[in-house]
N, C-alpha and C positions, 0 to 999 in steps of 0.2 A: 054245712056250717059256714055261718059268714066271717069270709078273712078280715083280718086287719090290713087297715091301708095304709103307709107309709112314706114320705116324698121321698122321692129318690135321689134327690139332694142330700135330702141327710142318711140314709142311707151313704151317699158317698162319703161325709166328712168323717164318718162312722167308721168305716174304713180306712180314711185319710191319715186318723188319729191311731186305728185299731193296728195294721199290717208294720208302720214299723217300730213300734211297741212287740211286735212278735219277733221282728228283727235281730231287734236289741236282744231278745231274752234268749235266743239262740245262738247270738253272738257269745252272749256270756257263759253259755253252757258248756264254748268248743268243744262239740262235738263234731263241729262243720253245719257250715249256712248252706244256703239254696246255692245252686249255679247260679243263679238270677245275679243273687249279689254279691257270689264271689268272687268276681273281678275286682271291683271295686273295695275289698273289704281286705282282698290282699295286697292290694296299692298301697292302700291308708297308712297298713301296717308298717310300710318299708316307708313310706312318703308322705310324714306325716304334717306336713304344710300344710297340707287339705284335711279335711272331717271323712270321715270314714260316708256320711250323708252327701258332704261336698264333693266327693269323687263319685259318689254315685250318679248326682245329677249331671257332671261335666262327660261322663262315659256315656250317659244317656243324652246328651246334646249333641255329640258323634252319633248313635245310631238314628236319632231325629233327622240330622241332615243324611245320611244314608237312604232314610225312610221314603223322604222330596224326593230326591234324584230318581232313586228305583220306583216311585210312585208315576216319576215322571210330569208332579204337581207339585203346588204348593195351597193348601188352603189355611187360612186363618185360625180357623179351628181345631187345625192339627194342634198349633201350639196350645190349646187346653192340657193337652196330654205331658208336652213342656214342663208346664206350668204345674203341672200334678206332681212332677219328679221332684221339682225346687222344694214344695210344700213336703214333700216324702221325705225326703232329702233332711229337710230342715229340722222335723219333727222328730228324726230319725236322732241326731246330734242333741233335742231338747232330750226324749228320753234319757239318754245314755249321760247328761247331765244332770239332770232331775234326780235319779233314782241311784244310791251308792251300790247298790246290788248289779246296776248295770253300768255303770262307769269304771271303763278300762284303768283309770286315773287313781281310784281308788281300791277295787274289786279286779286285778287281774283277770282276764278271760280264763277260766281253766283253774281259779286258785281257791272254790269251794269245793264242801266235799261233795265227794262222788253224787251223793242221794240228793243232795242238794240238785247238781249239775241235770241229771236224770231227770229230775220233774219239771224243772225248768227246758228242758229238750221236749218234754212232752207236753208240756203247757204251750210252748214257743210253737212247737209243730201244728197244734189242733188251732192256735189262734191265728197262726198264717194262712192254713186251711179255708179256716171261718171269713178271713179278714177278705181275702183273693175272691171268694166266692160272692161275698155284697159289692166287692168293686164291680164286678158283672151284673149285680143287681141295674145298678144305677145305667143310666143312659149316658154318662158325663164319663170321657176318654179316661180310662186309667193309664197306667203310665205305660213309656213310647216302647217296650219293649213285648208290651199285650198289641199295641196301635200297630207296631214294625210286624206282626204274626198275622195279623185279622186283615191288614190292609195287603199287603205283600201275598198273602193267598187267596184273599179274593182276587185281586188286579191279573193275576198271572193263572188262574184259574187251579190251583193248587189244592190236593187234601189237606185241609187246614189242622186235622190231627198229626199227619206224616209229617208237615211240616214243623210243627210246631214240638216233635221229636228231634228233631233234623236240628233246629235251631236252640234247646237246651241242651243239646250234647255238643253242641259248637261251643256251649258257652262253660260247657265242663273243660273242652278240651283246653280253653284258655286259660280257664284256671289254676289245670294240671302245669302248663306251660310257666305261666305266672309266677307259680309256687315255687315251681322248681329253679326256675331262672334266680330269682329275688330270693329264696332262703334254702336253696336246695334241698329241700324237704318238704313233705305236706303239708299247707298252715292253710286255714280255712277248708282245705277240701279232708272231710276224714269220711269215716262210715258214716256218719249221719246225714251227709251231704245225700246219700245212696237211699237212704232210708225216705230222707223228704221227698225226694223225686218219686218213689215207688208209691208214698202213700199219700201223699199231696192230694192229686187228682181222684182218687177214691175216699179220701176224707170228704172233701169236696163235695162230689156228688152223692154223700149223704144229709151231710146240710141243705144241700140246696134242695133235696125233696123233702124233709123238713121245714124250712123255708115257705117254697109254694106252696103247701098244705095249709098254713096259718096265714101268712101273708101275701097281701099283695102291694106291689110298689107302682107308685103314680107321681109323675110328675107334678110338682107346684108351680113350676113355669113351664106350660106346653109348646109355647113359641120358641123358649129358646132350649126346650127338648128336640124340637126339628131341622135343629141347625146341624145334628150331629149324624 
């Protein structure tokens, strides 16, 4: 069967727009978001100068420059990945304005009903899933916290699986820490936090043989696919 071809450009923006649209809709479920962004998601909460999207990309511009140093480089095209978070970031703040169902402003996190909350946890989960899965599609850096895994265990010659346990439980443990410093209680980290982590990566790798079965992705700029 002959696959469909697909530029993995769009593909990225696909994603760009897709993942924190999932975000949001997990945010609103409180059930608890990923580690990924619960640092960030529990700052916002307590420190609210910044966007819940705007402290995501400023946490990610700390572990960018972590990235340089421990890389021991610096290349130009890292900053793509930068550059991916601002837009994440950005898109992230459009949703949750956009949409009353996900606006804290309007819609408390936590203040539909239950069944409500439940589908949207499960809707939020499978499209985070989907969403993380075409970012890997594409050739174009997703953001610096996939770039900080994939660079840091090639360089040092690391299990890129072990590590990349090693460094989602680092980012549990901050969160745990976070929470409890900032509202002495759990906020953001609940069971669902637990639940995405277990099923994340095996959602995933049902899509994506899915995925490569129908599709194939190809570059529309191959020049500047080689840059990366």
């Amino acid at each position: 069967m002959k696959k469909i071809k697909i530029y993995s450009e769009i593909i990225y923006i696909v994603a760009l727009f897709g993942l924190p649209l999932a975000v949001a809709v997990l945010a609103a479920a409180d059930f608890g978001v990923s580690m990924i962004v619960a640092p960030a998601y529990i700052i916002s909460l307590k420190f609210t100068f910044f966007t819940f999207g705007q402290w995501d990309y400023i946490l990610q511009g700390f572990l960018f420059i972590a990235f340089c140093i421990a890389m021991k480089k610096f290349k130009i095209i890292y900053c793509s990945a930068f550059v991916t978070c601002v837009l994440y970031g950005t898109i992230l703040d459009m949703w949750r304005a956009v949409i009353p169902m996900l606006n804290p402003q309007i819609t408390p996190p936590g203040s539909m009903d239950l069944w409500v909350r439940i589908v949207l946890f499960v809707l939020g989960e499978l499209l985070t899933s989907f969403m993380v899965m075409l970012f890997f599609k594409s050739y174009i850096y997703p953001q610096v916290c996939d770039l900080f895994v994939k660079g840091i265990a090639q360089l040092y010659k690391l299990n890129k699986v072990k590590f990349k346990w090693i460094y989602d439980f680092s980012y549990l443990a901050i969160s745990i820490l976070l929470s409890l410093i900032l509202f002495k209680s759990f906020v953001g980290i609940k069971w669902g936090t637990a639940v995405i982590a277990l099923t994340t990566g095996v959602i995933m790798g049902c899509f994506s043989k899915i995925y490569d079965k129908f599709i194939e992705t190809v570059p529309l700029f191959p020049k500047f696919e080689k840059m990366f």
